[in-house]
C-alpha positions in Angstrom: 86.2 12.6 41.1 87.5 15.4 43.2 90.8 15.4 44.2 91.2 17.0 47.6 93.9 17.4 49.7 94.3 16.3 53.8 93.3 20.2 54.7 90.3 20.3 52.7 89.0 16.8 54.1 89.2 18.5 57.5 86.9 21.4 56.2 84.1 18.9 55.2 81.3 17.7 56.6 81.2 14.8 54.4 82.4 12.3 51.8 82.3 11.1 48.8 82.6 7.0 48.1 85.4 8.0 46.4 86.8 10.0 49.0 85.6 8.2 51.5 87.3 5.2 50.0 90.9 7.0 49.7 90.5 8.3 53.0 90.0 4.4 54.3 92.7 3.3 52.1 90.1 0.6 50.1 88.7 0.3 47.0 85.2 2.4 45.9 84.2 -1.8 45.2 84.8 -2.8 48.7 83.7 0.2 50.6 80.2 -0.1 48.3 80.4 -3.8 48.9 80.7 -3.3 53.3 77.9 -0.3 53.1 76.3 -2.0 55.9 79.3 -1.7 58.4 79.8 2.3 57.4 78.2 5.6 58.6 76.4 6.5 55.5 73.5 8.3 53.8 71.5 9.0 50.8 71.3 12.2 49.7 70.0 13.0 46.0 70.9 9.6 44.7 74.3 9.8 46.4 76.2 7.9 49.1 77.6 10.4 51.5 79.7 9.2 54.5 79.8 11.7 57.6 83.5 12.9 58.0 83.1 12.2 62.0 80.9 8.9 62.0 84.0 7.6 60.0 86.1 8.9 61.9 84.0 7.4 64.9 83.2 4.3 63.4 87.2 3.7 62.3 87.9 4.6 66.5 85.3 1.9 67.5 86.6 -0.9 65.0 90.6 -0.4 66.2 89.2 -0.8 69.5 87.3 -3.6 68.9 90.0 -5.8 67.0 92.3 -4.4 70.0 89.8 -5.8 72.4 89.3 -9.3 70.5 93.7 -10.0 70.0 93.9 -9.3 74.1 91.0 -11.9 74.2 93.0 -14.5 72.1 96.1 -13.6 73.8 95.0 -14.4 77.0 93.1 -17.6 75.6 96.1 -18.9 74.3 98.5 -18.4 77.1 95.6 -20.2 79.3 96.0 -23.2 76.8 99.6 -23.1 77.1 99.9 -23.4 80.7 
């Protein structure tokens, strides 16, 4: 693998699974095994991961979860009324 540092990540265009993987903080494993959720592409028998679709894609999902614990708060406060 590569090792890159936080300045040359900003300079690409995309990832490794590897890198891809540090850069979510999960294992190559997981990250191979949630493929479907991920920005990704083939390229030469290589899984590539677009630097902005993860950076995207990470955006979408905190604001999702946000979305879904405001959901339950409110649900619960109903059912404690």
């Amino acid at each position: 693998m590569n090792r890159t540092g936080p300045a040359d990540l900003a300079s690409r265009v995309a990832l490794s699974v590897a890198e891809a993987a540090v850069a979510l903080g999960v294992s190559e494993a997981h990250l191979r095994n949630h493929l479907h959720d991920v920005p990704h592409f083939h390229l030469g028998g290589r899984v590539l991961f677009p630097v902005a679709g993860l950076h995207d894609w990470a955006k979408r999902q905190a604001e999702r979860e946000e979305a879904q614990a405001k959901r339950d708060a409110v649900e619960i406060m109903r059912a404690l009324s």
